[in-house]
C-alpha positions as CSV (number, residue, x, y, z in Angstrom):
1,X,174.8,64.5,19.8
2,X,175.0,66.9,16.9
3,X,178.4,67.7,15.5
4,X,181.0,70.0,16.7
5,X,181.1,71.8,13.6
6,X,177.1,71.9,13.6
7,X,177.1,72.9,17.1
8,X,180.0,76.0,16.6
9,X,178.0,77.4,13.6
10,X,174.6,77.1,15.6
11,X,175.3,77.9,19.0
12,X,178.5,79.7,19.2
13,X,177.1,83.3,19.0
14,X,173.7,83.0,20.3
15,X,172.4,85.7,23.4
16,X,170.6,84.9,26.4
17,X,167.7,82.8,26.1
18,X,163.8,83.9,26.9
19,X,160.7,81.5,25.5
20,X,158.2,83.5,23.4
21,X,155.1,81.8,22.8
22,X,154.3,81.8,19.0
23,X,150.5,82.1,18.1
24,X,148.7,79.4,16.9
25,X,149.2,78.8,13.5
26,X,146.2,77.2,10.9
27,X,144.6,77.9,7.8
28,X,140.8,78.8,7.9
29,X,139.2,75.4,8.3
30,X,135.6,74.1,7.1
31,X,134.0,73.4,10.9
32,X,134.5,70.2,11.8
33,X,131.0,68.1,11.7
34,X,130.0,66.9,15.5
35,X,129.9,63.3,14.5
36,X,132.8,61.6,12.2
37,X,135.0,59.1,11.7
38,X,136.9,58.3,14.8
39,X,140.4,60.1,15.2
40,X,143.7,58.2,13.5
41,X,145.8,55.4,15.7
42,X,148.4,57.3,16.8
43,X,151.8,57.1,14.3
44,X,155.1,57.1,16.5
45,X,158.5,57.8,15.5
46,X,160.0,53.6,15.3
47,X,161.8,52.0,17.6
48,X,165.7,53.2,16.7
49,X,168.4,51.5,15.4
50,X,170.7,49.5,17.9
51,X,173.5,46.9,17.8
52,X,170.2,44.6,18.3
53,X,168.0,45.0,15.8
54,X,170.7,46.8,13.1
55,X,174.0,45.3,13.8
56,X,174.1,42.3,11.0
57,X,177.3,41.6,9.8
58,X,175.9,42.3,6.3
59,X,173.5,44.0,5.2
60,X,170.7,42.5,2.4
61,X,169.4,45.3,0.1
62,X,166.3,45.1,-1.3
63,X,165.1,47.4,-4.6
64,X,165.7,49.6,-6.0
65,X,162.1,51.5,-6.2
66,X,161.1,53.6,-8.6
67,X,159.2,56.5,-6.8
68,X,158.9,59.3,-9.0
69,X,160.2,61.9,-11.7
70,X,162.6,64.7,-9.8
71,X,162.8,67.9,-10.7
72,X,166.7,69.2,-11.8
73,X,168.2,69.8,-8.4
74,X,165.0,69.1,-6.4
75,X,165.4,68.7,-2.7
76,X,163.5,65.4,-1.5
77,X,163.2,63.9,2.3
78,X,162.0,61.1,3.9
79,X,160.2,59.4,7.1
80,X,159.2,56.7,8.8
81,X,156.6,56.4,11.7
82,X,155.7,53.1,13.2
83,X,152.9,52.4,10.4
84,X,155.3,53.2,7.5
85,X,157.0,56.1,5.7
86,X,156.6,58.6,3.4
87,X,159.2,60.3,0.8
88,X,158.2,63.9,-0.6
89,X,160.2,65.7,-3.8
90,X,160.5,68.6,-5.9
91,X,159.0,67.1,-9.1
92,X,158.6,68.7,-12.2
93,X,155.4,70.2,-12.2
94,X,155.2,70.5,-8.1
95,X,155.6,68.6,-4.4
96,X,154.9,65.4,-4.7
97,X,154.3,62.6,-2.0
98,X,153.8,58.7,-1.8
99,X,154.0,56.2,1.3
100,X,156.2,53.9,1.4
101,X,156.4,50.4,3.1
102,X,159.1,49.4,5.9
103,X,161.2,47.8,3.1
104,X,161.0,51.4,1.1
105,X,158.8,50.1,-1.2
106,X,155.9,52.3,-2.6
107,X,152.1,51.7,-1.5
108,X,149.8,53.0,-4.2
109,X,150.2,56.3,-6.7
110,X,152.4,59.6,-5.8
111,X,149.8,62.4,-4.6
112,X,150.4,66.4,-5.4
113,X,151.2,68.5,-2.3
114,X,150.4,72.2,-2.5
115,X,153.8,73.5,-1.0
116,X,154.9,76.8,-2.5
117,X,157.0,76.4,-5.7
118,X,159.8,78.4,-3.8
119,X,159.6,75.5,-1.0
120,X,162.0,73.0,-0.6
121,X,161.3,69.3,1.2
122,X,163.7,68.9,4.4
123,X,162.0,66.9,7.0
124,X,159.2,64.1,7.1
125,X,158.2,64.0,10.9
126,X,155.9,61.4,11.8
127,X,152.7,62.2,14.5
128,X,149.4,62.1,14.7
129,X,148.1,59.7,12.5
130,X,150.6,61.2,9.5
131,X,153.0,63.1,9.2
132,X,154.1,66.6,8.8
133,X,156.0,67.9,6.5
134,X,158.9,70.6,6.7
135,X,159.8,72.5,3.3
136,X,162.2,75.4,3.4
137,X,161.9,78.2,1.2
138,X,164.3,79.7,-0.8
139,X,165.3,82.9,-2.3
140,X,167.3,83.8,-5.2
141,X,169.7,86.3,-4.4
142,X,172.8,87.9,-5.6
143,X,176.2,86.6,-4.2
144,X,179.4,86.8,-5.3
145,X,181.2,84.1,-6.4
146,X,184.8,83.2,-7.2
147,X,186.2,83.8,-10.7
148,X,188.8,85.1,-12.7
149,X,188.8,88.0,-14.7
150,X,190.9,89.4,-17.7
151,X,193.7,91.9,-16.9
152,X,194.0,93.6,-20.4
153,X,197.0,95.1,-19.2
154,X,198.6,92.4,-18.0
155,X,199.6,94.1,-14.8
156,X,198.7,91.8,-12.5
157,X,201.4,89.4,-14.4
158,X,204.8,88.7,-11.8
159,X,207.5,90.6,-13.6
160,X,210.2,88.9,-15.8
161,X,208.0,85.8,-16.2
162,X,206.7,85.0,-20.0
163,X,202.9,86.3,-20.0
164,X,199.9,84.4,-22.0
165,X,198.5,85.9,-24.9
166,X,195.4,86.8,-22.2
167,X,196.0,87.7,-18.5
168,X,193.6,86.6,-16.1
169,X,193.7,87.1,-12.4
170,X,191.3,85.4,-9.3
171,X,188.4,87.9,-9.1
172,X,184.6,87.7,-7.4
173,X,181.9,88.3,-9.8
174,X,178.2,88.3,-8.8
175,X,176.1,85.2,-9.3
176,X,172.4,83.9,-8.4
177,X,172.4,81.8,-5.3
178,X,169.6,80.2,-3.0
179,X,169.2,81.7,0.5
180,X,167.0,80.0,3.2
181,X,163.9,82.8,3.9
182,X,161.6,80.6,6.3
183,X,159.8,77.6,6.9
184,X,156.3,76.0,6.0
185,X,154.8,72.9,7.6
186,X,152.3,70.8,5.9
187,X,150.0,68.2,7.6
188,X,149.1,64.9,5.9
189,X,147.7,62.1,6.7
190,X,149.1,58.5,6.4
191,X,148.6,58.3,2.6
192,X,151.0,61.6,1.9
193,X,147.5,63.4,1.2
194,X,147.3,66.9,2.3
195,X,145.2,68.1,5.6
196,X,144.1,72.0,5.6
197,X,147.0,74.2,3.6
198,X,150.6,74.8,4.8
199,X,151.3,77.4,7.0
200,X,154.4,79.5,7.8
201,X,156.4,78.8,11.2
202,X,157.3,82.6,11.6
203,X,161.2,84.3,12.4
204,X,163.3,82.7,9.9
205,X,165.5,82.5,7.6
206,X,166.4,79.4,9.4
207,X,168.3,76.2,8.5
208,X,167.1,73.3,10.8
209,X,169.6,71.3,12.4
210,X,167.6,68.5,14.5
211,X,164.6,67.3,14.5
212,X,164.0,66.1,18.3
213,X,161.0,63.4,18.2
214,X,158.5,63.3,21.5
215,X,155.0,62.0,22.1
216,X,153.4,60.7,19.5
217,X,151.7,64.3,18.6
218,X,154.6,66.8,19.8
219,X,158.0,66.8,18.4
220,X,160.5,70.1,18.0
221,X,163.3,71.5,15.8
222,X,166.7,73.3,16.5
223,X,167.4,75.9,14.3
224,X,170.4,78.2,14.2
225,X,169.1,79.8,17.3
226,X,165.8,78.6,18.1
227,X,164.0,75.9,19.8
228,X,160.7,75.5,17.9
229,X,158.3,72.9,19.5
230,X,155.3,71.6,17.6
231,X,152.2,70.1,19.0
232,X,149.4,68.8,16.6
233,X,146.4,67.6,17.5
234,X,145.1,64.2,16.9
235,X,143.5,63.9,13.2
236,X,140.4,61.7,12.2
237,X,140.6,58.9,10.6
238,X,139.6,59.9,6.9
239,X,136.5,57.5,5.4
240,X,137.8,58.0,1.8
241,X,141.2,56.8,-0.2
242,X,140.5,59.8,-2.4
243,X,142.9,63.1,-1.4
244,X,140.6,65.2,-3.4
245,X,137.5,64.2,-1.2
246,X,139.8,64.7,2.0
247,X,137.9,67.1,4.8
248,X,140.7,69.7,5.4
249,X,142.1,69.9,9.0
250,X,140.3,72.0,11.6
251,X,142.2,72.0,14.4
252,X,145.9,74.1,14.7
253,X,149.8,73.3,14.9
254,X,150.4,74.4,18.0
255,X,153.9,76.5,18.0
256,X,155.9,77.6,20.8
257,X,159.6,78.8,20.1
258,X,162.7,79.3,23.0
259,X,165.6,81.5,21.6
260,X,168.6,79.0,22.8
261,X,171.9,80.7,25.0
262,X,175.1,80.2,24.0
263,X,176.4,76.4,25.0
264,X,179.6,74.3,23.6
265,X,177.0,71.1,22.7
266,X,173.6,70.3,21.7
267,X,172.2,67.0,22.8
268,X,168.8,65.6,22.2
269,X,167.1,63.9,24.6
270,X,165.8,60.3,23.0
271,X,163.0,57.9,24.3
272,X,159.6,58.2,24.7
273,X,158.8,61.9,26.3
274,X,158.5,65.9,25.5
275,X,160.5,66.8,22.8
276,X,164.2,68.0,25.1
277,X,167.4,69.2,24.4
278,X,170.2,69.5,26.5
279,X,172.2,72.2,26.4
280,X,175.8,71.8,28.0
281,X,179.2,73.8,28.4
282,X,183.0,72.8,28.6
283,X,182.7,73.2,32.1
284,X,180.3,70.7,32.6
285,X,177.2,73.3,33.1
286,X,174.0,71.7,32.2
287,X,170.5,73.7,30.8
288,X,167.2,71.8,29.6
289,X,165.2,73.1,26.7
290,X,161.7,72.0,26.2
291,X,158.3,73.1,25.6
292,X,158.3,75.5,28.8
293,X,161.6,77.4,27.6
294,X,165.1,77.0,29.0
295,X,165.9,76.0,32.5
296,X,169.2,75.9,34.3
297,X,170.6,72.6,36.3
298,X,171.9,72.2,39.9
299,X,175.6,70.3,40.0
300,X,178.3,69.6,37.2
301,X,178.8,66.4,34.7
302,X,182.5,66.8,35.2
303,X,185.0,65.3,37.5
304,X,188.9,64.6,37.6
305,X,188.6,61.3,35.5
306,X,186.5,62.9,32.7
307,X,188.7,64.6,30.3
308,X,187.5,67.5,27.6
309,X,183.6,67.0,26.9
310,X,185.1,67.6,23.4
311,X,186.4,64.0,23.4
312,X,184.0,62.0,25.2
313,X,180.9,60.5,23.8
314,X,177.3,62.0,25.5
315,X,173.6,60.5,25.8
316,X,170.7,61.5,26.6
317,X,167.3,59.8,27.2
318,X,163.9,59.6,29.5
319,X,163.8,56.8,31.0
320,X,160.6,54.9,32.5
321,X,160.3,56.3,35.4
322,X,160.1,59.6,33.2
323,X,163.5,61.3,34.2
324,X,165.9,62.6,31.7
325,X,168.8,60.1,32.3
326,X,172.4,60.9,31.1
327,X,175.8,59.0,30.1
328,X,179.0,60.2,29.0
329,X,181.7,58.2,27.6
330,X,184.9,58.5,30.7
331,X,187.8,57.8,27.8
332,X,190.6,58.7,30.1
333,X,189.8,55.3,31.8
334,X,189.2,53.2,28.2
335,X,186.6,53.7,25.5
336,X,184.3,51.8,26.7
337,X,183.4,53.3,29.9
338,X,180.4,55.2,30.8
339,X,179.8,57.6,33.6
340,X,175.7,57.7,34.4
341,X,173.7,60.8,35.9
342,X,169.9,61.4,36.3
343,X,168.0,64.8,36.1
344,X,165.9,64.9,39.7
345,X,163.0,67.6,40.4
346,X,164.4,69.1,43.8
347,X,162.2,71.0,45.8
348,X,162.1,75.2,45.7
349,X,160.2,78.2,45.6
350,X,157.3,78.1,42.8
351,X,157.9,74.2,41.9
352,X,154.8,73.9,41.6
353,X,154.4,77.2,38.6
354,X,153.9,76.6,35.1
355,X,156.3,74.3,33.7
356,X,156.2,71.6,36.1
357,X,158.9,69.0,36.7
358,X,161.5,71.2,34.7
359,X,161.3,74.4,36.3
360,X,163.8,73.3,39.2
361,X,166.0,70.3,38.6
362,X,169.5,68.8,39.7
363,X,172.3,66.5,38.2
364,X,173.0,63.1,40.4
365,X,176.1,61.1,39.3
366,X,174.4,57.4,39.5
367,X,177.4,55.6,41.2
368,X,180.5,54.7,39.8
369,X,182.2,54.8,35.8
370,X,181.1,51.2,34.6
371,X,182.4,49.1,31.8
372,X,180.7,46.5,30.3
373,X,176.9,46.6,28.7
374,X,175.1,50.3,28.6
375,X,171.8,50.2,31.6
376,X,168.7,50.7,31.2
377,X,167.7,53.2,29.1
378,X,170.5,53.7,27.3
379,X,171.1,52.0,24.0
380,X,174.0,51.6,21.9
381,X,172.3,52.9,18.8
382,X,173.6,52.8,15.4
383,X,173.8,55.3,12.3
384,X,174.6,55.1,8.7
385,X,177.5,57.4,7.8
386,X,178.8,58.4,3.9
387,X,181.8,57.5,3.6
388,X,183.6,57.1,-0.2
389,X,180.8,56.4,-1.3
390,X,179.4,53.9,0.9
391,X,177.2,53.7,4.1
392,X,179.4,53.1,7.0
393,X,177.4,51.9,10.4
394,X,178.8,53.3,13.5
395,X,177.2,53.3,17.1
396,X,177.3,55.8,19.7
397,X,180.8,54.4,20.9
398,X,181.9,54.9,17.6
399,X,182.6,51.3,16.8
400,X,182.1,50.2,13.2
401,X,180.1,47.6,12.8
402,X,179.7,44.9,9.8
403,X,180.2,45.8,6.2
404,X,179.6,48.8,4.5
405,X,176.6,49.5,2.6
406,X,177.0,50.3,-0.8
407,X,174.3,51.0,-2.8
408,X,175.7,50.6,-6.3
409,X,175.6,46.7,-5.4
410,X,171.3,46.7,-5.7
411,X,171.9,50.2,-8.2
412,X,174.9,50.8,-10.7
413,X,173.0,54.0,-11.3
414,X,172.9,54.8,-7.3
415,X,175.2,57.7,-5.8
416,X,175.4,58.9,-2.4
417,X,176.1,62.5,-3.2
418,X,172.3,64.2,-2.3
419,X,171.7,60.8,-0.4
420,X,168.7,60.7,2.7
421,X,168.5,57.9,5.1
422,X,165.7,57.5,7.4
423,X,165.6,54.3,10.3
424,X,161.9,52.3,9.6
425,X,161.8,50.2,12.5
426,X,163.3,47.3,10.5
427,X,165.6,48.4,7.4
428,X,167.5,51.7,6.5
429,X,165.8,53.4,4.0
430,X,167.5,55.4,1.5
431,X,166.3,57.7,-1.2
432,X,168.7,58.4,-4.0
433,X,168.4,60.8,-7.5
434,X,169.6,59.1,-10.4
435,X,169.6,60.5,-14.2
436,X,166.9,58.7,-16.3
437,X,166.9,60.2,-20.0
438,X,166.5,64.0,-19.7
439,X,164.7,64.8,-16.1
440,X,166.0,62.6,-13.2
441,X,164.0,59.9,-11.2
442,X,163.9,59.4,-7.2
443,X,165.1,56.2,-6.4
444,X,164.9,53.6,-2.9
445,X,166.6,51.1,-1.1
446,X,166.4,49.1,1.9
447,X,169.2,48.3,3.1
448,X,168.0,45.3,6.0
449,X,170.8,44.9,8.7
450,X,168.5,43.1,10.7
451,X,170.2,41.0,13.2
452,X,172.4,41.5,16.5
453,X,176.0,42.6,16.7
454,X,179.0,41.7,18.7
455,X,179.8,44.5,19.8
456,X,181.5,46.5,16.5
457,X,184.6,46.6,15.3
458,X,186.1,48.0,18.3
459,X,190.0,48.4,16.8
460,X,188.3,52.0,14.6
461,X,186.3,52.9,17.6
462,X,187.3,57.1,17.9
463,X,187.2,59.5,20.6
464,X,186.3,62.6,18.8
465,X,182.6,63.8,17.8
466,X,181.8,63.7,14.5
């Protein structure tokens, strides 16, 4: 569930929503030959971290790698599909790229991507045999900043006090600073190489917020106030290792954007299925935002014994039967209880019209608040959090679990403070910068937690949202 404070800043002041198709978006391609190479084995986001497969007591790092020569202050990101990973940077003379194993480890050379030089790396989404990946560009513009400035007269100075040889008082002065102007995406395959040129995903400046993972060729974005889903069609399986000898693209991102309504919470929808969000008030009031725009819910996820949303934990997911199944944390009865609802497709007028399934739906409560282990398809995932320095595991219940991560313990040289972590499937990964003579070098760990947990340390488990 993203973060109060994310959620205020992104939603709090947003109008009414409507979907507006974007256009299709692609550079001019070379036609694609009739014959070829068959298309790429699909590339799916990994299995997510849980209490299962991430909840060691300790963690064993493994590195660190040395991927590559960072530009000062570049941005870098970083992600994994279920074939490997990739890590993208600002480097000196440009974008650069190189794939990466499960254990963050580099496979082969770094490769040049042709992002603008105004673009910086945010997101590496993995689909379609590869990955795309989301730069953000940035402006200089003039700000003002907070200085102090000389009163020659002193007469800013509090009265009968000794003055300084100089007066100074708090002041604003101008300064350069960044500003977000709009997003590029950029297609590569699994080796980081570039196919077809970026292009622009039009209405920014935008920060992005989420990225929302779906099929293994859709997945979307919230922005400040949009829902942006992306569908790319499946890529051929290249017959060279060379980038340069790498047939561009021919086929489009397809973009469609949803303007999101006002709503107290965000919540993704995880598990295998369109990329969803949930949108949902104080009150209880439930919307769904997908590919087909926003839709309202029948009924309320509220009742006596549920407290302030604000306080509870939520969860989202499609299940197998290919519902979007919900759970919310009922902490007036103890912190581990969960109250469980399902999304249903209820009959009405024009069910049947574009958009499908989601065009008419209802909440169900699924029986009674339980305690005890989550159901099926809920997961008590797990995610790294910064803390003083460290890497703190905490699961959707907000228990703690095993020891901290700290990084200085593979890296002396390691800090946390521009830090990206990314899940593999089988280790966190994190990229780090670290100073290395007069430029600065991109760094990895693995961090492999592998192993199931007891449950956390349920003495720190909290009832607020991060």
């Amino acid at each position: 569930m993203l973060s109060r404070r994310t959620c205020a800043a992104v939603l709090a002041s947003l109008a009414a929503a409507r979907c507006v198709p974007a256009p299709t978006l692609a550079p001019a391609p070379a036609p694609a030959a009739a014959s070829g190479p068959p298309p790429a084995a699909p590339h799916r986001p990994p299995p997510e971290a849980t209490t299962a497969n991430a909840g060691a007591a300790r963690c064993q790092l493994r590195g660190p790698s040395d991927l590559g020569a960072l530009a000062a202050g570049g941005a870098f990101a970083l992600g994994f599909g279920d074939r490997g990973g990739l890590a993208v940077w600002a480097g000196p003379g440009g974008a650069r790229a190189r794939p990466l194993t499960a254990f963050a480890e580099p496979v082969g050379a770094e490769v040049a991507l042709a992002l603008p030089k105004d673009a910086a790396p945010r997101e590496v989404v993995p689909v379609a045999g590869g990955f795309v990946v989301l730069a953000q560009r940035l402006a200089v513009r003039p700000l003002a900043c907070a200085s102090r400035c000389v009163d020659a007269t002193c007469s800013s100075w509090p009265a009968g006090t000794p003055q300084p040889h100089v007066c100074s008082r708090p002041c604003w002065r101008p300064c350069p600073g960044l500003e977000p102007v709009g997003l590029v995406a950029q297609r590569t395959d699994s080796a980081g190489c570039a196919l077809g040129a970026w292009v622009p995903l039009q209405g920014g400046p935008f920060d992005i917020e989420a990225v929302i993972p779906g099929t293994d060729r859709a997945f979307a974005l919230v922005t400040g106030k949009d829902f942006i889903s992306i569908h790319v069609p499946a890529a051929r399986a290249p017959a060279v290792r060379s980038c340069a000898a790498r047939a561009p693209a021919s086929d489009a991102l397809e973009v469609t954007r949803s303007e999101l309504p006002a709503a107290d919470y965000a919540l993704p929808v995880r598990g295998s299925g369109p990329p969803t969000l949930l949108l949902l008030d104080e009150g209880g009031a439930l919307r769904v935002v997908g590919p087909g725009g926003v839709r309202s819910v029948q009924g309320n996820f509220t009742d006596a014994l549920s407290g302030r949303l604000l306080d509870a934990r939520l969860q989202a997911r499609w299940g197998p039967d290919g519902r979007i199944h919900v759970a919310r944390q009922v902490w007036l009865i103890s912190m581990d209880t969960v109250q469980y609802a399902v999304l249903d497709a209820i009959d009405a007028p024009g069910a049947a019209s574009a958009g499908g399934a989601l065009d008419h739906l209802a909440l169900r409560l699924d029986g009674a608040a339980e305690r005890g282990a989550l159901r099926t398809p809920f997961a008590e995932y797990v995610e790294p959090h910064g803390e003083r320095g460290r890497f703190r595991r905490r699961t959707w219940l907000h228990r703690t679990v095993g020891e901290d991560i700290d990084l200085r313990a593979a890296d002396p040289d390691a800090s946390d403070a521009r830090a990206r972590v990314a899940w593999s499937g089988e280790a966190f990964a994190i990229t780090y910068a670290v100073p290395r003579g007069g430029v600065a070098a991109l760094r990895a760990v693995a961090a492999d937690c592998s192993g199931a947990s007891a449950g956390g340390n349920t003495a720190e488990t909290q009832a607020t949202q991060d």
